[in-house]
C-alpha atoms as one frame of an Amber mdcrd trajectory, in Angstrom:
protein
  16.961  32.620  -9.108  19.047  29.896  -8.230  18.134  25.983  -7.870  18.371
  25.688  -4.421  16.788  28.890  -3.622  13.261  27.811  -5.478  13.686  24.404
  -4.087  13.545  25.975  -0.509  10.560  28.025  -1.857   8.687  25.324  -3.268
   9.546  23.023  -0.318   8.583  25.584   2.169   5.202  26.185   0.270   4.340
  22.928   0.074   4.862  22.023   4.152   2.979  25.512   4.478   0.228  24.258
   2.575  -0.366  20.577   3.783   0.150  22.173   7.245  -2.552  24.229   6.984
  -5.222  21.305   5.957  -5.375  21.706   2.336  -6.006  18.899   0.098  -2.515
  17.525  -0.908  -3.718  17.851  -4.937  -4.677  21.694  -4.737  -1.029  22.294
  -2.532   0.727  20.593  -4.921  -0.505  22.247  -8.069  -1.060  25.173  -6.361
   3.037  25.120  -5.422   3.979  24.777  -9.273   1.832  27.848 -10.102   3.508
  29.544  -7.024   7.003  28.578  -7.895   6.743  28.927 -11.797   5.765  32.696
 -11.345   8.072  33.441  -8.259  11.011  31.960  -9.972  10.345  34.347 -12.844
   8.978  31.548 -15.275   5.172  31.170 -15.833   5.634  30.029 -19.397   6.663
  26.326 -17.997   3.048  25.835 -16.929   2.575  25.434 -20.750   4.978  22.952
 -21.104   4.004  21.296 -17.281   0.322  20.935 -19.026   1.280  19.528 -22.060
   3.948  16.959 -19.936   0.281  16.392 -17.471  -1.667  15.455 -20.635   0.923
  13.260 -22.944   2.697  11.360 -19.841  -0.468  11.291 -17.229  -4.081  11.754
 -19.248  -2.781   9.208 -22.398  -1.275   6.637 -19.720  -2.643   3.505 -20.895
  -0.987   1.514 -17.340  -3.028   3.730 -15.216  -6.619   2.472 -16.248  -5.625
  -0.315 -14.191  -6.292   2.035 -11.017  -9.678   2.097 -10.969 -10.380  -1.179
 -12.204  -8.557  -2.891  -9.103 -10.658  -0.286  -7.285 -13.791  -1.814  -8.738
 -12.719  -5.176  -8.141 -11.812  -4.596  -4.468 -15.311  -2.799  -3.865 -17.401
  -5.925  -5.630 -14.872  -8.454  -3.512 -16.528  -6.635  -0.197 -20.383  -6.833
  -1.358 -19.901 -10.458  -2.068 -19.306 -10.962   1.574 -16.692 -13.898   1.227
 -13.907 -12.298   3.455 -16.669 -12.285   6.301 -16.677 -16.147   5.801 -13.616
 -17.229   5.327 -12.545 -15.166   8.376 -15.355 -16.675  10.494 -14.153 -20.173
   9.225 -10.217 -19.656  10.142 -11.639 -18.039  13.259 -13.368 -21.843  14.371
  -9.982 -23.324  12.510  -7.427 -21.991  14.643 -10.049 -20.987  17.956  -7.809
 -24.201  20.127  -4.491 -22.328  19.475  -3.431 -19.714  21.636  -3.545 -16.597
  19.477  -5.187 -18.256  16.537  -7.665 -15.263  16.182  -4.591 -13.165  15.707
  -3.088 -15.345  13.308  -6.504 -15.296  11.286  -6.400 -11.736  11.083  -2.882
 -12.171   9.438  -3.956 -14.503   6.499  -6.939 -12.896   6.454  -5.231  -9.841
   5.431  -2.673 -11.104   3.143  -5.613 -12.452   1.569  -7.574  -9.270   0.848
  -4.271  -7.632  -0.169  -3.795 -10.489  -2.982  -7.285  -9.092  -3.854  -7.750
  -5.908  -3.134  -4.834  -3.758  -2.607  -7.196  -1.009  -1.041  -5.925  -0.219
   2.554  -9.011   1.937   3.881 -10.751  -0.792   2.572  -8.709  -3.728   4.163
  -8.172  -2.300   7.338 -12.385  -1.296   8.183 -13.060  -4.908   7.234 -10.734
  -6.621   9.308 -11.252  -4.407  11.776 -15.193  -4.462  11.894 -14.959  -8.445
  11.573 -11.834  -8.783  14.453 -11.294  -6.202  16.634 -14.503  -6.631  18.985
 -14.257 -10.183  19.204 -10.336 -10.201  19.948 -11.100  -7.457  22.463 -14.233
  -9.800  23.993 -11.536 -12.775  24.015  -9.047 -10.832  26.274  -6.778  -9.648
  23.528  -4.818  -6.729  24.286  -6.003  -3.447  22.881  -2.534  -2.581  21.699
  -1.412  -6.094  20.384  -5.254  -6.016  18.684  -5.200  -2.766  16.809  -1.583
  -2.919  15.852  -1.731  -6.126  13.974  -5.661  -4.992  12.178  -3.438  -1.481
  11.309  -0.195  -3.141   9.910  -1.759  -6.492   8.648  -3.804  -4.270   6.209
  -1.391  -2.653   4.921   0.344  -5.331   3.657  -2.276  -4.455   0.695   0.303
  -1.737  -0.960   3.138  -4.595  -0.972   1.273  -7.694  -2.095  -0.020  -7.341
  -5.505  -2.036  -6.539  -6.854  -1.195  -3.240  -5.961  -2.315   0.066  -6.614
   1.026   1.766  -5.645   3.155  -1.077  -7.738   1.145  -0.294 -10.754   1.531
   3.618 -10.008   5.227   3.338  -9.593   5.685   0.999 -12.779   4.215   3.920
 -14.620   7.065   6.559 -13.370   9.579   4.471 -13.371  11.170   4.297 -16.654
  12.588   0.162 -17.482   9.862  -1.354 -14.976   6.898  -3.290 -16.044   4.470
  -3.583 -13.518   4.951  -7.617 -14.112   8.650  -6.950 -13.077   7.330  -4.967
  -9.572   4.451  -6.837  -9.086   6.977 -10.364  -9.136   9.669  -8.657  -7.163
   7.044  -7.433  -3.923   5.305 -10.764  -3.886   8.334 -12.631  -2.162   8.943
  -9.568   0.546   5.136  -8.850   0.997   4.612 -12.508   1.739   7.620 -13.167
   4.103   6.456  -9.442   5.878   3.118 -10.882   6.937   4.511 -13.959   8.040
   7.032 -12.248  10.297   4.054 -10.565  11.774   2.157 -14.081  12.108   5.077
 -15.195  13.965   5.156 -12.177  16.161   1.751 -12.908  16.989   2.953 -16.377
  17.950   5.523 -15.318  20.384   3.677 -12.736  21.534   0.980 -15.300  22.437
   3.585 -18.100  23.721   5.570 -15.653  25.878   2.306 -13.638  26.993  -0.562
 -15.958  26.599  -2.712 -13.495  28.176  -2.467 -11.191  25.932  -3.994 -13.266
  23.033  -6.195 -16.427  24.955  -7.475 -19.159  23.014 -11.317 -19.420  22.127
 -13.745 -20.655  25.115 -14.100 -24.371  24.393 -18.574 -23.725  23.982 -17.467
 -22.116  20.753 -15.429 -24.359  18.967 -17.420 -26.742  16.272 -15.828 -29.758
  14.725 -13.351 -29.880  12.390 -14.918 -31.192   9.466 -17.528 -28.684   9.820
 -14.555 -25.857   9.856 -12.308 -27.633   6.952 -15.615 -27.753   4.224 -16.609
 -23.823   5.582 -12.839 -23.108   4.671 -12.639 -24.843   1.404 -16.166 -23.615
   0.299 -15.584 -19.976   0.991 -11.512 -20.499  -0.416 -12.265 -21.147  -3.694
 -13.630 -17.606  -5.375 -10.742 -15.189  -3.599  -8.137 -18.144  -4.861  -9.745
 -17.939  -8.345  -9.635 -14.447  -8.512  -5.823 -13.792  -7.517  -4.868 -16.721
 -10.301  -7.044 -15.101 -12.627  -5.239 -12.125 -12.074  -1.658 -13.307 -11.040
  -1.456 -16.196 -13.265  -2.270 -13.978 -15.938  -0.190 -11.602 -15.391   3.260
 -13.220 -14.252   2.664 -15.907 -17.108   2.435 -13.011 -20.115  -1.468 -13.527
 -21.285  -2.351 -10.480 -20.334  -1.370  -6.570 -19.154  -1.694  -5.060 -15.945
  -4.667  -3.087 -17.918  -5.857  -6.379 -18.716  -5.460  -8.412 -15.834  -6.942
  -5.864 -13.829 -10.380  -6.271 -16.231 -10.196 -10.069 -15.541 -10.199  -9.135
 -11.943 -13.064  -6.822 -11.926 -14.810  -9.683 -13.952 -14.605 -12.405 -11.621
 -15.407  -9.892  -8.636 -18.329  -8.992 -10.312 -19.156 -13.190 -11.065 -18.735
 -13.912  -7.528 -20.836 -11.088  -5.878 -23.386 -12.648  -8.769 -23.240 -16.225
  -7.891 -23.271 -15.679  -3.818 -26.939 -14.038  -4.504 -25.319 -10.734  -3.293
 -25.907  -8.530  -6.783 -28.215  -5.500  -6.364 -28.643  -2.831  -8.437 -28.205
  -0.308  -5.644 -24.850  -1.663  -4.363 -23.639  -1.940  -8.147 -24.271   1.949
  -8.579 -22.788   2.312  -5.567 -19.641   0.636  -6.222 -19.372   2.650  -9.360
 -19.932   5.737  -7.530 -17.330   4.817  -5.441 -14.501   3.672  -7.968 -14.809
   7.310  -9.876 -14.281   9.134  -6.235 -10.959   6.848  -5.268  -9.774   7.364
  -9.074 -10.118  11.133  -8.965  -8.889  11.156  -5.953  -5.848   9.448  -7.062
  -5.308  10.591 -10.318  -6.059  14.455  -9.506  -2.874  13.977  -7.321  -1.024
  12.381  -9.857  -1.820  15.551 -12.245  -0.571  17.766  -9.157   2.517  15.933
  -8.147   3.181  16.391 -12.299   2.724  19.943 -12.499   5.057  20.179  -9.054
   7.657  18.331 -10.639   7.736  19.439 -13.906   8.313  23.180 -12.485  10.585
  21.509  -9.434  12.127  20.388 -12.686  12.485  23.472 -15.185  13.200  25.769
 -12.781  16.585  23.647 -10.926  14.872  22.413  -8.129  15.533  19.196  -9.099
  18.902  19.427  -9.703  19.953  21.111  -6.709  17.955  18.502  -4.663  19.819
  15.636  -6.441  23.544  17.957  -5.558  22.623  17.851  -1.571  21.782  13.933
  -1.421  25.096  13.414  -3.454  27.056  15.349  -1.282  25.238  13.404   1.783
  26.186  10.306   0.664  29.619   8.889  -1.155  28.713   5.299  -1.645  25.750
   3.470  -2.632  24.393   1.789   0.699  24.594   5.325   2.234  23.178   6.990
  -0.341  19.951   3.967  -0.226  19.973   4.427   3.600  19.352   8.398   3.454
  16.857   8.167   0.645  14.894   5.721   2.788  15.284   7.660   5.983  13.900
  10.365   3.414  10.943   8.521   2.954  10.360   7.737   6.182  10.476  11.089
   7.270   7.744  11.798   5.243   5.575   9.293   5.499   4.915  10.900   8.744
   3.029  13.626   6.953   2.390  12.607   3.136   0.419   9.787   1.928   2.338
   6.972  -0.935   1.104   8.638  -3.438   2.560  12.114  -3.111   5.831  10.257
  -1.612   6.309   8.700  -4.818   5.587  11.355  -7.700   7.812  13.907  -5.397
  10.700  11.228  -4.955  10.949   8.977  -7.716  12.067  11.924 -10.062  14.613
  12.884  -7.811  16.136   9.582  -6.601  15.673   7.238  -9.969  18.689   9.031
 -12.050  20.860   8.937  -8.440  20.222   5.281  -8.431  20.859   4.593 -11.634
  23.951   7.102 -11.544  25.262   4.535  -8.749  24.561   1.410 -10.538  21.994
   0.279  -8.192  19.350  -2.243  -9.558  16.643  -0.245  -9.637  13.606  -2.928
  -9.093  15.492  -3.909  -5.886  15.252   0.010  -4.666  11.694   0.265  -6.156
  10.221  -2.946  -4.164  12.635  -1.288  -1.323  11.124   1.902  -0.853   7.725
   0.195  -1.367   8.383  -1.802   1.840   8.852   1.505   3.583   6.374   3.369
   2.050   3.884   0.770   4.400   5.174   2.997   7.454   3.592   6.426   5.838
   0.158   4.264   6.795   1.447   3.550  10.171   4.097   6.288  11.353   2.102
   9.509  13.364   0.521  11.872  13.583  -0.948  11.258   9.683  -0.621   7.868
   9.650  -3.772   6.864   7.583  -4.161   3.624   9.061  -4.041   4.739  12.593
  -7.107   6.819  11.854  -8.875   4.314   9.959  -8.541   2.294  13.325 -10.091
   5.274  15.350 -12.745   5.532  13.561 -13.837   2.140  13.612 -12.402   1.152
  17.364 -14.609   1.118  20.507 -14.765   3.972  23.101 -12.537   1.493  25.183
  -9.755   1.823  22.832  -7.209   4.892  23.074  -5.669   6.300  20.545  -2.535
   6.149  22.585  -3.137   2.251  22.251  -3.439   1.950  18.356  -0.178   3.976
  18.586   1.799   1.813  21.175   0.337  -1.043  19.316   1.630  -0.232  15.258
   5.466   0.799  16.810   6.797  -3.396  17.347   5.116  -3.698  12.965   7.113
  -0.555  12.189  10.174  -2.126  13.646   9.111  -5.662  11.970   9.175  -3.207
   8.495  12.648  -2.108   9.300  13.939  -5.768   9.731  12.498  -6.397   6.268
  14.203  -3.739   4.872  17.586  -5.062   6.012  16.570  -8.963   4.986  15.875
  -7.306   1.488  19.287  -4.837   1.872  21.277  -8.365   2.866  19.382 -10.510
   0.862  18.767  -9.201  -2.615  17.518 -12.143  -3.975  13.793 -11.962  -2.138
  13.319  -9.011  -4.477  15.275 -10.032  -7.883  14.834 -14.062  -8.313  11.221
 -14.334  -9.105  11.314 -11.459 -11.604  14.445 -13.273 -13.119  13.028 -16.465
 -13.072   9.949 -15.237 -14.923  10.988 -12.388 -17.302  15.174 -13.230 -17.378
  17.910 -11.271 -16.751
């Protein structure tokens, strides 16, 4: 059977599969059982499980996963993003959209510390959406920014997906991605801060200003700022610093992180036994979660693989594309197309195998594409009908709020996403100076 006929067959099962509700871990592992034996080859499911347990069982980067997890979930029982959101809330309540603005640094905050977007997005959105909607904020303009704000947390490290993609993509050290997303993930949620400001300058009633009764004094709002600053800016140098300045390994770092998480839930009086079983409980569920796909997306690609699949998929992008800008615009349009129905993580063990050796056939830097395609890979959170953050935001909105309004409202981010794609396309340097400047070359 030829290459291109199996990769029609597996591609086919695999839409069939996710199409019909089925966990995307069981469709993809079921799919490389499927295609081994229709293609005439079971005996590469041998070889697939000894590939799933030397490359994906003995991977010493991806202990990092659930650590961050565990660090993100102690980081929400200590209750500090509550207050420092209530104190740049009172900071910024005399500007005209400052709530909107707080739910901006708020965010890039959690992602510097978190990286979890289910996790980011309920938070801000149980802390900010009510009282932006009580305020007169406009339900579309609300949700949209809680939605795409919090997913900044896949783009900022640390990040989950960075540390994922490190680990499949042969060269890259998660330093090296980690350094090259800060720049873009930072200048991102600033280009939605300054949305928000125009937004609010052009239309100020779409995001009023704070009734005067409510505003305290700013001394009072500067020591409530500084106080509850301190931990979440001693946990990302703990982890940053250590990282970008070569103490320590993702692995590592990420222990440092759960550490300090666990020190500050401690010292806030917010430790209890039942929330720290609970936490646990929680980690091992996201980790299997994640990692059961990872062993899936393996198997699929290890038969995509053996059986010419692979090959023939790498044939029709080359013949789609004769230079390397095209070739990076249809592999993003790629992704984009399905981030509409995948989540990141089965975007990037399905893609990276096919795209890496094309971009490193064309002589394109490959951290630049990497921290590209992570830019876009935000939009498989936003883009419908499976956007994940769009239902995060449903479940968590009030009966007031339409789910044609959380859709209207993530479209203007999505097009901020695409902008940031061509500063990073025209402007390589946001991606490659920092990594330069800290590990050469």
């Amino acid at each position: 059977m030829s290459g291109e006929t199996i990769a029609l067959i597996m591609s086919g099962l695999l839409l069939l599969g996710l199409f019909m509700g089925h966990p995307l871990a069981m469709v993809l592992g079921g799919t490389a059982v499927l295609g081994a034996v229709i293609a005439g080859k079971p005996m590469v499911l041998g070889i697939v499980i000894n590939r799933i347990f030397g490359d994906v069982l003995d991977n010493y980067v991806l202990i990092a996963i659930p650590l961050f997890v565990l660090m993100a979930r102690f980081l929400s029982d200590s209750g500090v993003t509550d207050k420092m959101f209530e104190a740049l809330r009172h900071l910024m309540s005399r500007v005209t959209g400052g709530l909107g603005l707080a739910v901006v640094f708020i965010s890039i905050l959690l992602a510097a510390t978190t990286g979890i977007i289910g996790a980011s997005i309920t938070v801000m959105g149980m802390m900010a959406l009510r009282p932006m909607l009580q305020y007169g904020y406009d339900k579309r303009l609300a949700t949209g920014l809680i939605a795409s704000s919090g997913c900044l947390g896949i783009l900022i490290p640390p990040s989950i997906m960075l540390i994922l993609m490190a680990s499949y993509a042969p060269g890259l050290s998660v330093g090296q991605l980690f350094a090259g997303a800060m720049i873009p993930g930072v200048v991102l949620g600033l280009m939605y801060a300054i949305y928000v400001a125009a937004i609010a300058w052009f239309k100020p009633e779409w995001a009023p200003p704070v009734a005067d009764e409510e505003q305290i004094s700013r001394g009072a709002m500067w020591r409530m700022l500084i106080v509850e600053a301190v931990p979440p800016l001693v946990l990302i140098l703990g982890i940053l610093g250590s990282l970008l300045a070569g103490v320590a390994t993702a692995t590592e770092a990420s222990a440092i992180g759960a550490v300090l998480a666990l020190l500050i839930v401690i010292l806030r009086g917010r430790f209890e036994w039942r929330t720290f079983y609970s936490a646990l409980l929680e980690t091992g569920r996201t980790s299997a979660m994640i990692l059961f796909i990872v062993v899936g997306a393996t198997a699929f690609t290890g038969v995509f693989n053996i059986t010419g699949g692979l090959r023939a998929s790498q044939d029709l992008i080359r013949g789609l594309a004769d230079d390397p800008y095209t070739l990076v615009a249809v592999m993003l349009l790629v992704v984009f197309i399905l981030g509409m129905f995948l989540d990141w993580t089965g975007i990037v063990l399905l893609s990276f195998p096919i795209f890496l050796p094309l971009v490193s056939e064309m002589g394109i830097e490959p951290l630049w594409f990497v921290i590209l395609m992570a830019v876009v890979l935000q939009t498989s959170f936003l883009s419908p009908p499976f956007g994940y953050a769009l239902f995060y935001m449903r479940a968590i909105a009030p009966p007031e709020v339409q789910t044609t309004d959380i859709i209207k409202g993530v479209l203007p981010f999505i097009g901020l996403i695409i902008v940031m794609c061509a500063m990073i396309i025209l402007f390589p340097g946001l991606v490659t100076w920092l990594p330069a400047t800290l590990y050469g070359g």
